[in-house]
NUNUTOR-180823 format. One line per 3 residues: number of its first residue (from 1); their letters; for each residue y, x, z of C-alpha. Coordinates in nm, 3 decimals, padded with zeros to 5 digits. Last residue first. Example, Ala and Ser with C-alpha at 12.3 -4.5 7.8 and 13.67 -1.06 7.14 Angstrom:
<pts>
2> SA> -00.106 01.367 00.714 ~ -00.450 01.230 00.780
</pts>
This chain:
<pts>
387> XXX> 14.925 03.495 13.870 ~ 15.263 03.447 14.060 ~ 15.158 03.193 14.248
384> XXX> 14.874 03.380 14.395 ~ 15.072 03.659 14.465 ~ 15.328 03.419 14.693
381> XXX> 14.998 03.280 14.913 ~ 14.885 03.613 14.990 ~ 15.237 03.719 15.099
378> XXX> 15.237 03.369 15.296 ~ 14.881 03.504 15.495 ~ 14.973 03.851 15.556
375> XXX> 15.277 03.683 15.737 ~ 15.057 03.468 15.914 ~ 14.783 03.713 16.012
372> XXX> 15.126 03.912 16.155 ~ 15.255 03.653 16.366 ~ 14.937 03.576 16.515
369> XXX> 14.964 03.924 16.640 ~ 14.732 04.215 16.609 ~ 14.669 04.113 16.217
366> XXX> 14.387 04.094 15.970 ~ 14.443 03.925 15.636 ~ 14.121 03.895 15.478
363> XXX> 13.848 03.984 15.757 ~ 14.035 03.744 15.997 ~ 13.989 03.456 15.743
360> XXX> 13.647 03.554 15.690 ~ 13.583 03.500 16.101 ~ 13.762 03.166 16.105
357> XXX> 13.591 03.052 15.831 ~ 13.271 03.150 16.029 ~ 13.407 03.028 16.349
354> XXX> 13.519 02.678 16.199 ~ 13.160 02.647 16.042 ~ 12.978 02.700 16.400
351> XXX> 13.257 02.448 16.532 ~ 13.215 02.182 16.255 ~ 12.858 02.188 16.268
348> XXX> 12.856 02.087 16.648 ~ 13.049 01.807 16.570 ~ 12.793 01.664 16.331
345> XXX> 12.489 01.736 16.553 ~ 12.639 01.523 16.776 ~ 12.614 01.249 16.557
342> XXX> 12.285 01.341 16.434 ~ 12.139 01.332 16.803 ~ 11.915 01.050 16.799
339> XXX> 11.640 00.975 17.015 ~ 11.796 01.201 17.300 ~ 11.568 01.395 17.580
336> XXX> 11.461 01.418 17.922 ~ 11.175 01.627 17.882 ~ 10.800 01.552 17.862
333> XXX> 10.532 01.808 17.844 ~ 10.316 01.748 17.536 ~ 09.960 01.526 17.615
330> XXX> 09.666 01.725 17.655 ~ 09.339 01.864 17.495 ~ 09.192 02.116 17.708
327> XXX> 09.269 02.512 17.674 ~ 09.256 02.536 18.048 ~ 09.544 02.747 18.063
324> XXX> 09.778 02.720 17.765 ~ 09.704 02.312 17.807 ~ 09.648 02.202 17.452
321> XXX> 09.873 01.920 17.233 ~ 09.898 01.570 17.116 ~ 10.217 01.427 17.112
318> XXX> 10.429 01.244 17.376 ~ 10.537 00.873 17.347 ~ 10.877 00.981 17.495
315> XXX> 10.944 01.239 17.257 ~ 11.061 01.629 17.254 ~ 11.120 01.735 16.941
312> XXX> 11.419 01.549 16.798 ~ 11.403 01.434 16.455 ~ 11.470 01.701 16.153
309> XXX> 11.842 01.696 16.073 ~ 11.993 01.779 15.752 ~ 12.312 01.954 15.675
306> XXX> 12.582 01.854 15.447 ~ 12.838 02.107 15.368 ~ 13.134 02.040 15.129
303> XXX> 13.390 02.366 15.135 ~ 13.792 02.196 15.006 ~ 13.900 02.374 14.694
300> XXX> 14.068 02.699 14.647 ~ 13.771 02.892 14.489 ~ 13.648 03.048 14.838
297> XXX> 13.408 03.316 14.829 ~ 13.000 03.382 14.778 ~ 13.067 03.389 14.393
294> XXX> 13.163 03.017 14.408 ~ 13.281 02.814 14.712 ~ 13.489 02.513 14.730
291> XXX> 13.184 02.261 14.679 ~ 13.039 02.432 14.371 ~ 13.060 02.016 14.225
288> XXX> 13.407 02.015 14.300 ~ 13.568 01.834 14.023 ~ 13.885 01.768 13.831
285> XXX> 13.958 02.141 13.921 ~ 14.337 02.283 13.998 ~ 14.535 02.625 13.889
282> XXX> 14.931 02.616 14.015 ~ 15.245 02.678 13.840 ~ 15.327 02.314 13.927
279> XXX> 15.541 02.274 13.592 ~ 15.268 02.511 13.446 ~ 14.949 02.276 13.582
276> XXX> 14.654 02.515 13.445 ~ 14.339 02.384 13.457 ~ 13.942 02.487 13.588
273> XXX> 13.662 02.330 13.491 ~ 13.374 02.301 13.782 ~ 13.045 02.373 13.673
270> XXX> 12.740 02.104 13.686 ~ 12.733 01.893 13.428 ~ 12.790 02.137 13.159
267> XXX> 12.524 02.309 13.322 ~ 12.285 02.064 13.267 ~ 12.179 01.895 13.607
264> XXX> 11.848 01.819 13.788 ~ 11.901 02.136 13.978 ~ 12.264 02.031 14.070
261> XXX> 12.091 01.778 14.281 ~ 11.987 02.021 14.513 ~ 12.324 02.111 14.610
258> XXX> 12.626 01.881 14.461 ~ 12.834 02.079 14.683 ~ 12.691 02.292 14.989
255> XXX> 12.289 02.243 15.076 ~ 12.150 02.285 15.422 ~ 11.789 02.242 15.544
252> XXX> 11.643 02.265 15.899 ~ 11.847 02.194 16.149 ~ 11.699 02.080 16.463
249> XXX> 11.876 02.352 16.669 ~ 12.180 02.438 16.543 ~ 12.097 02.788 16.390
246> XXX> 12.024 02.652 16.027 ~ 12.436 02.613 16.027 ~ 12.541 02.948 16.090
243> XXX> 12.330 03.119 15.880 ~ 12.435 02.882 15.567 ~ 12.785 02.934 15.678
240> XXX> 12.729 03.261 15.635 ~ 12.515 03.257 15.304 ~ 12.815 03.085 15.158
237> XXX> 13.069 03.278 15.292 ~ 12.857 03.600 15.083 ~ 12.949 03.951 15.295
234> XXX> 12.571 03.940 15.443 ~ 12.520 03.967 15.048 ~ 12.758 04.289 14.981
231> XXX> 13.074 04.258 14.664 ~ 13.103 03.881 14.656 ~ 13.321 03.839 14.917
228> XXX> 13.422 03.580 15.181 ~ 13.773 03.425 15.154 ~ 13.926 03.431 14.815
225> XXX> 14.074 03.082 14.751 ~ 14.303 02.974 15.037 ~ 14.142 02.660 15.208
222> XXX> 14.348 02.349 15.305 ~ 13.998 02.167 15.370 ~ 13.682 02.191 15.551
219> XXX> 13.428 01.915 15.503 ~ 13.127 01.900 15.689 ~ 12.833 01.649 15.586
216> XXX> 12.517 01.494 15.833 ~ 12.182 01.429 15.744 ~ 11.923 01.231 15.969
213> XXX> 11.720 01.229 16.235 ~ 11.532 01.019 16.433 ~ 11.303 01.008 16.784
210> XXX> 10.989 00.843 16.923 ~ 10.908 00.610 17.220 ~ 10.835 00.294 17.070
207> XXX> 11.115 00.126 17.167 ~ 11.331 00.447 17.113 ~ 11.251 00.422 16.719
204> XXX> 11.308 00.041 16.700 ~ 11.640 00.131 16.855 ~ 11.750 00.400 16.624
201> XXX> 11.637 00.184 16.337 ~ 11.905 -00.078 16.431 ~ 12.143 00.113 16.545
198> XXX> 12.113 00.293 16.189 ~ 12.100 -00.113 16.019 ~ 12.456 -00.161 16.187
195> XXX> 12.591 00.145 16.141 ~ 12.516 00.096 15.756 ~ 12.704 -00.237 15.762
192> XXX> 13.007 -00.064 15.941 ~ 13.053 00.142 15.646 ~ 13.194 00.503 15.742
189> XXX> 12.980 00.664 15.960 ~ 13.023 00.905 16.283 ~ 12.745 00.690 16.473
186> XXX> 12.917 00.552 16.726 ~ 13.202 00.527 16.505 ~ 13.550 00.553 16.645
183> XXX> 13.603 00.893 16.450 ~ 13.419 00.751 16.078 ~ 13.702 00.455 16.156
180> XXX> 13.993 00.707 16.245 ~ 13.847 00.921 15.900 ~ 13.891 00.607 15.684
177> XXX> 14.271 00.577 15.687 ~ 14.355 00.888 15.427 ~ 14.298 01.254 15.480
174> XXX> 13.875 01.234 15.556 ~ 13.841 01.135 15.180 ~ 13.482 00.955 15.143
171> XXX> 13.244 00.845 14.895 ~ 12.877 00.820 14.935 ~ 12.851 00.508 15.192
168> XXX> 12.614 00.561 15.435 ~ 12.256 00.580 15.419 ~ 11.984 00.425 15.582
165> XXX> 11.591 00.636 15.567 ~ 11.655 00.778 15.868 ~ 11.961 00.841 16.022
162> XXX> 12.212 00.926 15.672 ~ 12.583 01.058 15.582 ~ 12.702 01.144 15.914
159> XXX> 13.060 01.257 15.931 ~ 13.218 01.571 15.959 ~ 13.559 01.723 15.957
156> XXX> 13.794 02.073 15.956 ~ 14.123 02.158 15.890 ~ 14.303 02.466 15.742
153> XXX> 14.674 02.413 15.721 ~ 14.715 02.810 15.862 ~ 14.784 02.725 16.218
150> XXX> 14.538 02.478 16.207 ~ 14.287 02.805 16.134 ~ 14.338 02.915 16.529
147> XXX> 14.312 02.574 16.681 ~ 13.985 02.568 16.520 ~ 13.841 02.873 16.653
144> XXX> 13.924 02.792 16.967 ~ 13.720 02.471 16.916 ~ 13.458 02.655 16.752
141> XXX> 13.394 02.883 17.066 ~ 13.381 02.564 17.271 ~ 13.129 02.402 17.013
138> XXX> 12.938 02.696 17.076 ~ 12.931 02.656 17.456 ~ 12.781 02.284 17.400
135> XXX> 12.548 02.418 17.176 ~ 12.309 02.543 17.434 ~ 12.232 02.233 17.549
132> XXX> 12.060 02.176 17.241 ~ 11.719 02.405 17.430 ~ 11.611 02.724 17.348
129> XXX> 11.792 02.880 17.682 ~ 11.578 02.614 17.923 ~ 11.265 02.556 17.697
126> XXX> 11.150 02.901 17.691 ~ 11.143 03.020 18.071 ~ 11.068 02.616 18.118
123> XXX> 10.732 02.711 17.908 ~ 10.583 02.866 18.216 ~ 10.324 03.181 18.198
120> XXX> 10.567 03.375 17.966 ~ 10.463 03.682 17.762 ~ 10.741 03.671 17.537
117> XXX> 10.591 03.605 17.189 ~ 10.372 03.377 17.308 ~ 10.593 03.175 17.590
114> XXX> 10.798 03.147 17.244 ~ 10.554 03.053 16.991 ~ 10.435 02.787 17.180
111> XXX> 10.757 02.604 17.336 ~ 10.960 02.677 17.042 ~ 10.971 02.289 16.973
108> XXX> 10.807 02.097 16.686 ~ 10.509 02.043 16.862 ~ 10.556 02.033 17.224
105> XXX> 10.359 02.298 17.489 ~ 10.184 02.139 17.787 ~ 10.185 02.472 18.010
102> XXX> 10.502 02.369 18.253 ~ 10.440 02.585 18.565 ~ 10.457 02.449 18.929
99> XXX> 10.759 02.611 19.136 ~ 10.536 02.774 19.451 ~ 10.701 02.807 19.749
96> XXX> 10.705 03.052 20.037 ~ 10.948 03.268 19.915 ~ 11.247 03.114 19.641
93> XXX> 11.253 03.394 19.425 ~ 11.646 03.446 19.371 ~ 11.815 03.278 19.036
90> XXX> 11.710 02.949 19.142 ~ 11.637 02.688 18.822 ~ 11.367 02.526 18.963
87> XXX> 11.467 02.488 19.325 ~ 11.892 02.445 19.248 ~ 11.766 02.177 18.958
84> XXX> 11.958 01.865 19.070 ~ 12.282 01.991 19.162 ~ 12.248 02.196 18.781
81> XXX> 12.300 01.863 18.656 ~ 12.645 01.969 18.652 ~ 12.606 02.201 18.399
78> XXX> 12.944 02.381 18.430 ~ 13.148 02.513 18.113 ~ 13.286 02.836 18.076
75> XXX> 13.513 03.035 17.841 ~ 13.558 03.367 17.823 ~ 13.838 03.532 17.574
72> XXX> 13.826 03.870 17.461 ~ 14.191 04.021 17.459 ~ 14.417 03.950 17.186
69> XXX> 14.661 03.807 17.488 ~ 14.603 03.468 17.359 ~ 14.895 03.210 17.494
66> XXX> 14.936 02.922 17.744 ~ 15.049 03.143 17.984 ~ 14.782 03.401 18.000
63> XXX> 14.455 03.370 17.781 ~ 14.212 03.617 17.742 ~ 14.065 03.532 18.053
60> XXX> 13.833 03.262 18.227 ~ 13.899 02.924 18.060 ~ 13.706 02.711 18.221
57> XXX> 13.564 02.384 17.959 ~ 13.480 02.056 18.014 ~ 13.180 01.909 17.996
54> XXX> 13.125 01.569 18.152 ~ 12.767 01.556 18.228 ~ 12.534 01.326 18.389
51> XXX> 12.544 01.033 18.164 ~ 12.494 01.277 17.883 ~ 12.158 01.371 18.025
48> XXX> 12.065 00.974 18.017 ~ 11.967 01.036 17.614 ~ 12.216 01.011 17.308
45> XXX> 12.081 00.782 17.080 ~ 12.456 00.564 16.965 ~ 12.678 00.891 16.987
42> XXX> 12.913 01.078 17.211 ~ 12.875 01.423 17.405 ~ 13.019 01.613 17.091
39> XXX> 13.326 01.453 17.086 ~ 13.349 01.548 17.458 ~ 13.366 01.895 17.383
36> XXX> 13.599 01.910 17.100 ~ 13.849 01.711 17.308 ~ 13.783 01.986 17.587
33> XXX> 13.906 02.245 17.402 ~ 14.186 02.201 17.309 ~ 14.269 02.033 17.658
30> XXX> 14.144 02.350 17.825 ~ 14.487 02.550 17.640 ~ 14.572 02.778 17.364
27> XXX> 14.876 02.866 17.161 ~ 14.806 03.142 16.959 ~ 15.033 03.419 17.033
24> XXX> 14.785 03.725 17.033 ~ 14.462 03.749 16.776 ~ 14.136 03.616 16.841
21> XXX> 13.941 03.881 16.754 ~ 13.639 03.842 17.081 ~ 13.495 03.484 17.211
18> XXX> 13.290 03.512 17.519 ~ 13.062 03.225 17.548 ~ 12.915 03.118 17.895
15> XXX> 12.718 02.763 17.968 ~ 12.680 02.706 18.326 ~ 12.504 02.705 18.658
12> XXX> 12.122 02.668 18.481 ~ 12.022 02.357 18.355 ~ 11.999 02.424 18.010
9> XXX> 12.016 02.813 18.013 ~ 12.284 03.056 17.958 ~ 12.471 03.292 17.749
6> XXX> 12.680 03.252 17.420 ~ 12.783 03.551 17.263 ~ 13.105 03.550 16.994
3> XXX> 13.269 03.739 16.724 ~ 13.584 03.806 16.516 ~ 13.586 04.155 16.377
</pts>
C-alpha cells in the first residue's frame, strides 16, 4: 500500500518524508523533484522566509542509479534558516540559558488548542511542526508521486481561480497554450486583468498589515475509469482526496465538479449523459458536472477540485488575544509570515492529490516492477474496449 510520513518542524534541520510502494524501474532523480519544489516557493504575497530558502530535495535511499529499488524512499530537504535558530530550535538542553516562552496564542492558528491538548508551556512546541512549512516535504512526496502516474498519461494541474473577492476567468483547458501563461503567473491565473486587481488587493492587504485568501482548482487528467471503490467509505477517491486536501493548512472547504452549485440544480441539470461513439468503440460525456468521479471512483473523465483558502493566520497588525500566564489581554505573537499564499497553496494540492491517485492506482493494478503495473494497466485498458 502506497504511503508516506512527513517529520519535522519549521525551523528545525530539515523536512523528512519517507515514501513507501513505489514500485522498481521508475526513473527518478533530485531534478524531479526539485522543479515541484520551487514551484511551490513562488507567488506575488509570499513573505521574506522564501528569500531564505531554496529547497531542494536529498534523496536518501530507495533509489540507486537513477532507478526505484521498490524499497522505501527518504527524501530530505534542509531548512536553511535553521543557521538562524541553532538556540531555539537545539535538540540538547542548552544549560545555563533560559529560551523565553511564546504564550501570546493567534486566532485562527492551533496555537491554543494545541499547547492545551499537549500540555505545552511554549506555543513554538506547537507552532514549529503545525506550521505551512511542513508542506514543503509533501510536495516532495507528490512529486515522486507524479513522475510515477506520467508513466501512465496521467497529469496533473492547478491554477488559482479567486484572492479575495477577484476572480479569474471561469474557463480553462490546461492542454492547449493557456497553461504556460497560468505557469508564468505570479499568481497562477489566467487573465492578466484579474492579476492585476489580485496584486492589487494583496497589496492593500499587506499595507495594512493583514492577510488573503482565496480558492484555488486541480485538474487531473488521462484518468482510467474505475479507480477508488464504492464498496467501503475510507475506500471512496472522493472522500480521499477530500482528506487529503482539508489537511493543507488553511484549507477549509473543498468541492469537486459543479460542487455546491449542483445544489441549486435539477437533476437533469446536473448528471453527466453518457454516449456511445461505435466507430471509436469508446463511451464519452458532453459534460463533467460529477467532475471525473461518481460512486466514490473514476468515470473516465478528467477529476476537477477547487479548494478554498481561509487567509493566513498569523498577521502583521496582530489580533487580540490572552497571555496563557497572566491571563491579561494581549496582542497575538508575531511570526514571519506570507499575506498570500494561494498560489502556493495550488502546488501543494497537486502533490497531496497526485499521492492519492497515485495510491488508488497502486490498489488497482499492483505490481513489484513498474513493468508489471504497466502491463496490468494495458490489459485493463483492452477489457474496457471490449465492453
Amino acid at each position: 500500500m502506497l504511503r508516506y510520513l512527513t517529520s519535522g518542524e519549521s525551523h528545525g534541520k530539515a523536512l523528512v518524508a519517507i515514501l513507501e510502494d513505489i514500485p522498481t524501474g521508475l526513473r527518478l532523480s533530485n531534478e524531479d523533484i526539485d522543479k515541484d519544489l520551487a514551484r511551490r516557493q513562488v507567488g506575488y504575497g509570499r513573505g521574506g522566509r522564501m528569500r531564505i530558502e531554496k529547497d531542494k530535495v536529498e534523496i536518501l535511499s530507495g533509489v540507486r542509479l537513477g532507478k526505484t529499488l521498490g524499497s522505501p524512499i527518504a527524501l530530505m530537504v534542509k531548512n536553511l534558516d535553521w543557521e538562524n535558530w541553532q538556540d531555539i530550535m537545539s535538540i540538547e538542553e542548552i544549560k545555563g540559558r533560559k529560551i523565553e516562552a511564546l504564550t501570546h496564542p493567534r486566532p485562527g492558528h492551533a496555537d491554543f488548542a494545541g499547547i492545551v491538548k499537549y500540555d505545552f508551556k511554549d506555543i513554538r512546541d506547537v507552532l514549529e511542526r503545525a506550521s505551512a512549512r511542513e508542506t514543503t516535504v509533501r510536495v516532495a512526496v507528490g512529486a515522486v508521486c507524479r513522475k510515477f502516474l506520467q508513466e501512465f498519461g496521467i497529469y496533473l494541474y492547478s491554477r488559482v481561480i479567486q484572492i479575495g473577492k477577484v476572480k479569474d476567468e471561469s474557463e480553462w483547458q490546461p492542454l492547449n497554450e493557456n497553461y504556460p501563461l497560468i505557469e508564468s503567473s505570479p499568481l497562477r491565473c489566467l487573465s492578466k486583468e484579474a492579476e492585476k486587481r489580485m496584486m492589487a488587493l494583496i497589496d492593500e492587504a499587506k499595507n495594512s498589515g493583514d492577510s488573503l485568501g482565496g480558492i484555488f482548482e486541480v485538474m487531473v487528467s488521462g484518468l482510467p475509469i474505475g479507480l477508488g471503490s464504492y464498496i467501503q467509505w475510507d475506500l471512496k477517491l472522493d472522500a480521499r482526496l477530500a482528506r487529503a486536501m482539508m489537511s493543507i493548512q488553511a484549507i477549509v472547504g473543498l468541492e469537486i465538479g459543479l460542487g455546491f452549485s449542483a445544489a441549486k440544480k435539477f437533476g437533469s441539470q446536473v448528471q453527466d449523459e453518457i454516449f456511445y461513439d461505435k466507430k471509436k468503440r469508446k463511451f464519452y460525456r458532453l459534460t463533467n458536472n460529477a467532475g471525473g468521479i461518481e460512486g466514490g471512483m473514476t468515470n473516465g473523465e478528467p477529476i476537477i477540485l477547487r479548494a478554498a483558502m481561509k487567509p493566513i493566520s498569523t498577521l502583521t497588525r496582530a489580533l487580540h488575544s490572552v497571555d496563557l500566564v497572566t491571563k491579561e489581554e494581549v496582542k497575538a505573537a508575531k511570526e514571519r509570515a506570507d499575506v498570500c499564499a494561494v498560489p502556493a497553496a495550488a502546488v501543494i494540492g497537486e502533490g497531496v492529490s497526485a499521492f492519492e491517485i497515485a495510491k488508488a492506482l497502486r490498489e488497482k493494478f499492483g505490481g513489484d516492477s513498474l513493468k508489471e503495473t504497466k502491463r496490468n494497466y494495458e490489459s485493463y485498458l483492452k477489457k474496457i474496449e471490449n465492453i
